[in-house]
Wavefront OBJ file of the C-alpha trace (Angstrom):
o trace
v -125.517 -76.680 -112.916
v -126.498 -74.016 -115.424
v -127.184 -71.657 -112.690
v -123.490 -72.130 -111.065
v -121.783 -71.577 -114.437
v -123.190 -68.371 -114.563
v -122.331 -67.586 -111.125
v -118.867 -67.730 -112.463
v -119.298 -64.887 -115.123
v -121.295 -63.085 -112.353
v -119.665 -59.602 -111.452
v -120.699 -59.174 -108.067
v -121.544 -55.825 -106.392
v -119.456 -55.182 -103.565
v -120.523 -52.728 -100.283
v -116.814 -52.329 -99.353
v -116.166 -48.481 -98.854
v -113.876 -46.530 -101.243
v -111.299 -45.752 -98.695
v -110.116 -47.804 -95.885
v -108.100 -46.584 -92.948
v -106.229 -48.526 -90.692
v -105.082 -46.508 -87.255
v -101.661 -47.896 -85.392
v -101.327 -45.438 -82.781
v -101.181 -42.051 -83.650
v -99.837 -43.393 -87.408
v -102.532 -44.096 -90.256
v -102.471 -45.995 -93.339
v -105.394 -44.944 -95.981
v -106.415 -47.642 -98.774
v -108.221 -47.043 -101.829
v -110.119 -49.395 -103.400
v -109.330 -50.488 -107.230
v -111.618 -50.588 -109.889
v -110.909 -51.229 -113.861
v -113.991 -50.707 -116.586
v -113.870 -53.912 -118.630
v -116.872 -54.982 -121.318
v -118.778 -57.397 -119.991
v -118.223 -60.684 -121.721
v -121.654 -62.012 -122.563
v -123.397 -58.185 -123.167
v -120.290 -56.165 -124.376
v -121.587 -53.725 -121.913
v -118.485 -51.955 -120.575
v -118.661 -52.026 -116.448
v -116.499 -49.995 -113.506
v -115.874 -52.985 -111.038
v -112.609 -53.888 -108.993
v -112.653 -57.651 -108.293
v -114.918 -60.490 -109.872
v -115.827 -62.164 -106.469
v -113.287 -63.628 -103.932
v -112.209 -67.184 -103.500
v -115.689 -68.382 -104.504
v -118.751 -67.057 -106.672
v -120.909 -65.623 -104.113
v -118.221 -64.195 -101.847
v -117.907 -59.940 -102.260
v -114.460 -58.570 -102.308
v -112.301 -55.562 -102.726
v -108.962 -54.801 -103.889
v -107.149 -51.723 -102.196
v -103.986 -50.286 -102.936
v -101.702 -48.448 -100.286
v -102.593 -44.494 -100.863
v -101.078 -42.882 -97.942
v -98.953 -43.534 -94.625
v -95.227 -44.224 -93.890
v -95.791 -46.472 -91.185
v -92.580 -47.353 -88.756
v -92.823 -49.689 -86.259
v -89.930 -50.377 -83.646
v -86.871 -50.445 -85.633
v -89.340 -51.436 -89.006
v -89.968 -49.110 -91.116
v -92.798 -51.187 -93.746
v -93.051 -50.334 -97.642
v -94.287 -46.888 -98.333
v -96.825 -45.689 -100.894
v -96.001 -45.828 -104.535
v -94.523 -49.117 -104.717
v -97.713 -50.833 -105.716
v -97.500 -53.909 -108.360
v -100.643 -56.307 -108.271
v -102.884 -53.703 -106.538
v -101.737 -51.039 -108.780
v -102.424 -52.700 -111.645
v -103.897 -50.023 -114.145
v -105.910 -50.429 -117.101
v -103.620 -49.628 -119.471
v -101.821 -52.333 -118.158
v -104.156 -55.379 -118.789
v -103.286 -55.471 -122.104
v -106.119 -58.052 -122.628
v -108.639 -58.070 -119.984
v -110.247 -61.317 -120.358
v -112.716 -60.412 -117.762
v -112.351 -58.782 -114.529
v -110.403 -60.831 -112.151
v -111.066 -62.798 -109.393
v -109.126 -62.717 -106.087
v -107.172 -66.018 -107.098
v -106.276 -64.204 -110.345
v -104.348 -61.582 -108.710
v -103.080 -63.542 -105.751
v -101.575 -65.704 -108.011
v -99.609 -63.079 -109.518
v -98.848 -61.792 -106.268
v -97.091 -64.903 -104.831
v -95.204 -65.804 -107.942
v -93.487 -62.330 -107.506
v -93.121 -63.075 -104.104
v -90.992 -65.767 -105.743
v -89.669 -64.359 -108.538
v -88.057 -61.145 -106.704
v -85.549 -64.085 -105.190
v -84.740 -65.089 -108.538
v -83.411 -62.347 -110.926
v -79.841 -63.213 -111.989
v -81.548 -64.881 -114.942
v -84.784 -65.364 -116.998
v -86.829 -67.119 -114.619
v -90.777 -67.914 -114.888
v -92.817 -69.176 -112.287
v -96.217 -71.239 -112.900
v -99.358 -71.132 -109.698
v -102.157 -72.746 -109.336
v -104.263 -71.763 -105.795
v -101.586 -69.933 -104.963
v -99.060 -72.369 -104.933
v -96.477 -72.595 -107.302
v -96.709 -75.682 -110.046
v -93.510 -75.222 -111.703
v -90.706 -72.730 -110.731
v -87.505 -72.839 -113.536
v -84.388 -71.071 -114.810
v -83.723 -70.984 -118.381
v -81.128 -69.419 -120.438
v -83.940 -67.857 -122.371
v -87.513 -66.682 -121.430
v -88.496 -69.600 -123.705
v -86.353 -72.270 -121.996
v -87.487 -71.222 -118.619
v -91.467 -71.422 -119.291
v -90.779 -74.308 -121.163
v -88.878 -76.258 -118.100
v -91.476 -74.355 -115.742
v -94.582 -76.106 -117.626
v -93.051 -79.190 -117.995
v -92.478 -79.750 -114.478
v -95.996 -80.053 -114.037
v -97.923 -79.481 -116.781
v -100.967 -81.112 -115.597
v -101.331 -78.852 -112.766
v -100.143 -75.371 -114.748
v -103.392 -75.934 -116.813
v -105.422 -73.015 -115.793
v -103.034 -71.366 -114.201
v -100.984 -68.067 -113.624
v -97.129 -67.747 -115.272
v -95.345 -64.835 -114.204
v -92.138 -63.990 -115.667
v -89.163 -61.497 -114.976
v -88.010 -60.482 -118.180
v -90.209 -59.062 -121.369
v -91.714 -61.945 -122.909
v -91.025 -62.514 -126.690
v -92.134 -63.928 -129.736
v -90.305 -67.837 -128.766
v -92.244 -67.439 -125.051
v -95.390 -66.555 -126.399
v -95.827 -69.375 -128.718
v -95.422 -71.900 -126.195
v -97.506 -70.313 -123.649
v -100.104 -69.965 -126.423
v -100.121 -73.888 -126.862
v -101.609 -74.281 -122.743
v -104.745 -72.717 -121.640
v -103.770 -70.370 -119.370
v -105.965 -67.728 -117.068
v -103.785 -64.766 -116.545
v -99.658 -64.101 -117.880
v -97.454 -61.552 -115.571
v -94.684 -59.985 -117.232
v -92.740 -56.239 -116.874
v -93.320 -55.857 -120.859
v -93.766 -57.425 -123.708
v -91.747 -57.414 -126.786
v -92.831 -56.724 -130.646
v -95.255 -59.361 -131.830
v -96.292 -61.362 -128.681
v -99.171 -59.639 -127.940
v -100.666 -60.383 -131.332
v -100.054 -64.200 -130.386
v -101.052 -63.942 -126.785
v -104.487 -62.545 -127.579
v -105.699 -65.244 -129.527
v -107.105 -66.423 -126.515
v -109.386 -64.408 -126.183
v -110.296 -64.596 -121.967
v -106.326 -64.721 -121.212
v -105.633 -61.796 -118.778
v -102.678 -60.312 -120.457
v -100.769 -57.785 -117.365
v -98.009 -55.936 -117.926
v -96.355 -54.344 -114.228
v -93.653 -52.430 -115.067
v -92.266 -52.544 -111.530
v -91.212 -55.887 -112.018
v -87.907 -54.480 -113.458
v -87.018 -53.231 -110.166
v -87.897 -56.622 -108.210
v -85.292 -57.088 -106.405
v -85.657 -54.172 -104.618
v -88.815 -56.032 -102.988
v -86.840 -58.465 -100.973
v -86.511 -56.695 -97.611
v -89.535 -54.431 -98.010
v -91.642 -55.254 -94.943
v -95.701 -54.957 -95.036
v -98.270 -55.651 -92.428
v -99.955 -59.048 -93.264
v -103.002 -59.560 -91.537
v -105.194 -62.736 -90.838
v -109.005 -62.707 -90.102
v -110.045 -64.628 -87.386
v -114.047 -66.652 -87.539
v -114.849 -64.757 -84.577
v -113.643 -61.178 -86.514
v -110.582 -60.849 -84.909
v -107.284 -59.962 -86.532
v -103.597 -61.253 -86.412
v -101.430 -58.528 -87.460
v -97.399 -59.809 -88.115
v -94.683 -58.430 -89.664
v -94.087 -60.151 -93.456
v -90.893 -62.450 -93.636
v -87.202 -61.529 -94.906
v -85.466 -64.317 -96.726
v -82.223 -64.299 -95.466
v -80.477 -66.346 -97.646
v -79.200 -64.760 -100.605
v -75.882 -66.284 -101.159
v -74.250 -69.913 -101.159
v -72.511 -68.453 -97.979
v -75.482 -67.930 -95.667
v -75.976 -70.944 -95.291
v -74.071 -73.334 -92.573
v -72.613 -76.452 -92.831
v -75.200 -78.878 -90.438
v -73.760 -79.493 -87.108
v -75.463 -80.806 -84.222
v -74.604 -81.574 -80.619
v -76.280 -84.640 -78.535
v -75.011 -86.020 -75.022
v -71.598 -84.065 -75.300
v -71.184 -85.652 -78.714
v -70.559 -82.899 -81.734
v -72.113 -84.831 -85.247
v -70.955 -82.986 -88.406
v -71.721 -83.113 -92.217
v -69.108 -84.681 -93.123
v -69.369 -83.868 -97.368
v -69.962 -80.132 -98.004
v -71.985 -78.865 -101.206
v -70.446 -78.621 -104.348
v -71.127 -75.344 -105.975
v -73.849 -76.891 -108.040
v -75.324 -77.969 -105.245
v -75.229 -74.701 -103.551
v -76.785 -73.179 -107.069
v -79.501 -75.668 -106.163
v -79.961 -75.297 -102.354
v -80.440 -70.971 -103.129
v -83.201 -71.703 -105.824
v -85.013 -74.263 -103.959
v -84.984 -72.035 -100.911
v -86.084 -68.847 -103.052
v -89.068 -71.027 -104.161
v -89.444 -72.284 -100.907
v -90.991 -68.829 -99.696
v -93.953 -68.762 -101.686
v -94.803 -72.421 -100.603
v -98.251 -73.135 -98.066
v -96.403 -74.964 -95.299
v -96.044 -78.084 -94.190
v -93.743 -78.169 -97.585
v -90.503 -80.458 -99.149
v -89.971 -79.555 -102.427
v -87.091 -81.199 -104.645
v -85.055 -79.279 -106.968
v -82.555 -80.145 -109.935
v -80.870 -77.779 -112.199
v -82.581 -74.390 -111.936
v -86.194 -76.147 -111.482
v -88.724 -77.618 -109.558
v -88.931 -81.898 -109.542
v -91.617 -82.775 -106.954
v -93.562 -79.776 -104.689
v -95.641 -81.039 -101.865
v -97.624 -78.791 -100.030
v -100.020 -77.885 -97.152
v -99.793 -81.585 -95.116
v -99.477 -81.552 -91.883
v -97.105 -84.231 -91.234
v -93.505 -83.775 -92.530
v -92.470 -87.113 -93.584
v -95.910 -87.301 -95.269
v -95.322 -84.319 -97.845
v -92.195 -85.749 -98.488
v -93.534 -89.015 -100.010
v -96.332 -87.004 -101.162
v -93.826 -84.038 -103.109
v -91.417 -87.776 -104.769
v -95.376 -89.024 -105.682
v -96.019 -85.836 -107.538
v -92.580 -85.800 -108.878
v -92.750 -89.754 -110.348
v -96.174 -88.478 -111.916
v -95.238 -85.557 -113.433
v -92.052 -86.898 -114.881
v -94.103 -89.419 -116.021
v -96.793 -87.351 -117.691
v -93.709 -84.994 -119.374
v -91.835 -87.923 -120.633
v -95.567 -89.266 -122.457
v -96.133 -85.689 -123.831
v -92.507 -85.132 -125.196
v -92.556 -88.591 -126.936
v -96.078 -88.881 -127.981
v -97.383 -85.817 -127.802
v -100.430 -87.209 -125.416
v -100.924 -87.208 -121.395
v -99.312 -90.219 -119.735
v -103.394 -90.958 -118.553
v -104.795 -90.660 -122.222
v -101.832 -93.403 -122.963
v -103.110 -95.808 -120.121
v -106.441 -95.079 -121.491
v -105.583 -96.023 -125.477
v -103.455 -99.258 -123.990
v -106.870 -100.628 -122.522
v -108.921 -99.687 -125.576
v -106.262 -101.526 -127.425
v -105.206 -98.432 -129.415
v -101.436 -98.656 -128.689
v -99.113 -100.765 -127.689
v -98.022 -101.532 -123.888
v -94.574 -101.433 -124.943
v -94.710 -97.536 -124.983
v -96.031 -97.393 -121.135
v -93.302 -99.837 -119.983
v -90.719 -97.866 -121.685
v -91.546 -94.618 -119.756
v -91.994 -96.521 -116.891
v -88.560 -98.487 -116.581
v -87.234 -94.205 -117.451
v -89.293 -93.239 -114.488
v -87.666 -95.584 -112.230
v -84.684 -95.884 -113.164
v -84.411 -91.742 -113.028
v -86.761 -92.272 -109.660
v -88.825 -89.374 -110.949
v -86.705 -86.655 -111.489
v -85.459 -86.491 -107.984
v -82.087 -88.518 -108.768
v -79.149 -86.090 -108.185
v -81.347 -83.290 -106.952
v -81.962 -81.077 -103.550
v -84.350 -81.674 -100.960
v -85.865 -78.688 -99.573
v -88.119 -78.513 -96.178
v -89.524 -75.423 -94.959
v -88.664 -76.400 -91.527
v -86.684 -78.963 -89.674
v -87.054 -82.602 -89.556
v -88.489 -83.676 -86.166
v -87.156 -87.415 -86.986
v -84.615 -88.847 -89.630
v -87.140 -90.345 -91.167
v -87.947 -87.051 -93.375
v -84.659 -86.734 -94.668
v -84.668 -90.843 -95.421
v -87.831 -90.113 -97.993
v -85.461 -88.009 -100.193
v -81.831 -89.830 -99.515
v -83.456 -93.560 -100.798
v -84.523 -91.407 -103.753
v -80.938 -90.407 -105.102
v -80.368 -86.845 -103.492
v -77.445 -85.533 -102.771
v -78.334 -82.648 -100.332
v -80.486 -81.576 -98.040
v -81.667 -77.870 -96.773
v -83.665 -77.132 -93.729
v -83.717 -74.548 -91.155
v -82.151 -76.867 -88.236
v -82.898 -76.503 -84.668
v -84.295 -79.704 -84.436
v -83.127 -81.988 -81.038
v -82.963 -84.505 -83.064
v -80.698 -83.048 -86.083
v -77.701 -84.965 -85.669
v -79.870 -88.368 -86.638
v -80.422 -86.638 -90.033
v -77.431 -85.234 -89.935
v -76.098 -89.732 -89.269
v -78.544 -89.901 -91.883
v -76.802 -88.277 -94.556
v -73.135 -89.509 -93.428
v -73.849 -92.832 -93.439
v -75.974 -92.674 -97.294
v -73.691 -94.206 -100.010
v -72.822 -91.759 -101.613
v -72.789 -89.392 -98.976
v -75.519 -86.609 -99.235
v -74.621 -82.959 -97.723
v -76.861 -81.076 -95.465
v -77.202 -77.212 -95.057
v -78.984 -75.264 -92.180
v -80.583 -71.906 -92.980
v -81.189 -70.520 -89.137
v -84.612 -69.842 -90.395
v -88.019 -71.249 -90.828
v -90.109 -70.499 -94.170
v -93.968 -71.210 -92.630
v -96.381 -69.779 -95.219
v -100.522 -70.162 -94.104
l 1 2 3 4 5 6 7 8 9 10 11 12 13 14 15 16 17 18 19 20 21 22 23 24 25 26 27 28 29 30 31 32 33 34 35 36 37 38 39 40 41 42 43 44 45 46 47 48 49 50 51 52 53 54 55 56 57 58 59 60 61 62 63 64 65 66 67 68 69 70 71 72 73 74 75 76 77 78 79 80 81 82 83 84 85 86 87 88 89 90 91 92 93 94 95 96 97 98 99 100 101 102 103 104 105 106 107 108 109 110 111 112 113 114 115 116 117 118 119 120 121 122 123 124 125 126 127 128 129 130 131 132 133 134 135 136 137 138 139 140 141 142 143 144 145 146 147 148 149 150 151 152 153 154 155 156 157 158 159 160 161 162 163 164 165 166 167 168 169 170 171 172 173 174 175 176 177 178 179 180 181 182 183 184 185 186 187 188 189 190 191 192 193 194 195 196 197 198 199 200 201 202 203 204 205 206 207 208 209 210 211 212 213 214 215 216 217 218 219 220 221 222 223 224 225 226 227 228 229 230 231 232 233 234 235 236 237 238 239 240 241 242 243 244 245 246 247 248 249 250 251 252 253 254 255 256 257 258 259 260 261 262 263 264 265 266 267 268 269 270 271 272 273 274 275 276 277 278 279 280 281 282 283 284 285 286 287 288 289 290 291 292 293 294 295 296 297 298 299 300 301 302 303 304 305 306 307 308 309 310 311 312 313 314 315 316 317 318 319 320 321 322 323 324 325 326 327 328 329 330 331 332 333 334 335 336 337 338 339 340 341 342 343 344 345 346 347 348 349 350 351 352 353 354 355 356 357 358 359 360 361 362 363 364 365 366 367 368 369 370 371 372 373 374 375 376 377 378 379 380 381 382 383 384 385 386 387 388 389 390 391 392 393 394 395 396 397 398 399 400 401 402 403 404 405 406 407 408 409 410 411 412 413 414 415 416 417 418 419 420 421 422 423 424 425 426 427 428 429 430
């Protein structure tokens, strides 16, 4: 065990080349690999290294940044040089350094600006963990946002990466100074914050000043590429989100045996609020996903499962937890688990569980009143019957299921009615 802890202050030496060029045709795209000198944090000794390791201690890796090549593809033309953020990070920019980063470090960063350019009309911060985003919020202040962002699952934000779009202040970085974070995103950061920021000391502190402009980023295309076991490569075109307004999406209708079957409540403009922030978050989201959403933030995420109607139960388990765990900590300042533990050491009282408990269920988690959100459609009416006995009141998907019009029955024949929205597109992210 002592050996593995060090592997995980180990820089590793990587044998990836300083350039990499990638040929399409008679068009070229060079890549430069980035490297940062940091001090050492056990000898002080200050060392020229890009990343940590990958994934794992033990694995070499290499961050490149786009040097050269406008590369245009049919009618695509993909983003250009100069409009690095993560892999342009400079030193100047980590503020704090911590260490050199890892590969999850930075890819964490990278996805919650995947989210995050979807969601600039207000402050907005969003929370990851393994690339995955733990908490995604709105907030009429930086503050409010992290705050509402952490809460929605602060169990799993422990460790993890917050990003935010606007400068982060004095209000933010108190409360992000109460969690043990590993690295905090933001385009700047305003007078004093740093000095509370850095009193943790290993916090990677980035500043990208490119964030300003992150809108910008939603219909820049780049090459995403997947390694094969057997070294061969998957090259595809990255997605466009294209939803970006309450009217692109369509009311659900569905035809079966000559029969037309309508929504027959449309979304209030709440609910369409709702249904374009869930969907935003949505894209930065490992597929099979159903997240629920309520208010400008994230109730229940589940992830990765391969079954649809299975990370639906599993995304209103996470959200009864959570809610749970947030309730606990805002009352007594304690995790809802270090509560159940006191109760059986006969420390406190069961009273205070049973309170939060009856809150929990009679609120069913969070998810009363919010939006379900599924990456694709639902194969069976089953799905959408996880998050209607639950106390939603709408439903997005992409549609194009043959079997719509039984969620679409579904939702007509819920009391109340629930509303259902089609986006025309899927969101799969592996």
């Amino acid at each position: 065990m002592k050996d593995y802890k060090k592997a995980y202050r180990t820089i590793m030496d990587d044998h990836f080349p300083t350039d990499m060029v990638i040929t399409f045709g008679d068009q070229t795209l060079i890549y430069r690999k980035r490297a940062w000198k940091i001090p050492d944090e056990g000898t002080g000794e200050v060392i020229e290294k890009g990343l940590r390791y990958g994934e794992n201690p033990g694995q070499e890796a290499a961050l490149y940044e786009l040097a050269n090549g406008n590369l245009v593809l049919g009618d695509y033309q993909f983003i250009e040089p100069g409009n690095g953020l993560v892999s342009a990070i400079t030193e100047d920019e980590m503020l704090q350094s911590g260490k050199h980063p890892g590969k999850t470090n930075l890819t964490d960063a990278d996805n919650a600006m995947n989210i995050l350019k979807f969601l600039t009309k207000k402050p907005a911060v969003s929370i990851m963990k393994h690339n995955n985003p733990c908490g995604v919020a709105y907030g009429e202040t930086l503050a409010k946002a992290y705050d509402r962002a952490n809460m929605a699952d602060r169990i799993a934000a422990f460790g993890g990466c917050a990003a935010c779009n606007r400068p982060i202040d004095k209000a933010s970085a108190e409360l992000m100074s109460q969690n043990y974070l590993e690295v905090v995103v933001a385009p700047d950061y305003e007078e004093g914050s740093l000095e509370i920021l850095k009193k943790r000391k290993n916090l990677r502190i980035i500043k990208i000043g490119r964030m300003e402009g992150l809108e910008r980023y939603r219909t820049l295309r780049f090459v995403d590429f997947k390694s094969l076991i057997d070294g061969g490569i998957i090259v595809q075109q990255s997605p466009i989100n294209a939803i970006s307004a309450p009217e692109d999406f369509k009311p659900a209708v569905a035809f079966h045996q000559g029969k037309e079957y309508r929504i027959a409540r449309l979304p209030t403009d709440a609910e369409y609020e709702d249904m374009l922030f869930g969907w935003c978050v949505e894209q930065g989201v490992t597929s099979n996903s159903v997240l629920y959403v309520k208010d400008g933030v994230t109730v229940g995420i589940g992830t990765g499962e391969q079954d649809r109607v299975g990370v639906a139960e599993i995304a209103v388990f996470k959200a009864y937890t959570k809610y749970a765990d947030a309730l606990c900590f805002r009352n007594y300042g304690i995790p809802y688990k270090q509560l159940e533990q006191e109760i059986e050491a006969g420390k406190r009282d069961r009273a205070q569980k049973a309170e939060i408990d009856n809150q929990v269920k009679e609120e069913r988690g969070g998810i009363k009143g919010a939006i379900m959100v599924s990456d694709a459609f639902f194969p069976f009416r089953d799905g959408a019957e996880v998050g209607i006995k639950e106390g939603i009141t709408g439903i997005v998907h992409p549609g194009g299921s043959e079997r719509d019009f039984e969620s679409i029955e579904a939702c007509n024949e819920a009391d109340p009615q629930v509303t259902m929205v089609f986006t025309g597109q899927r969101a799969f992210k592996h």
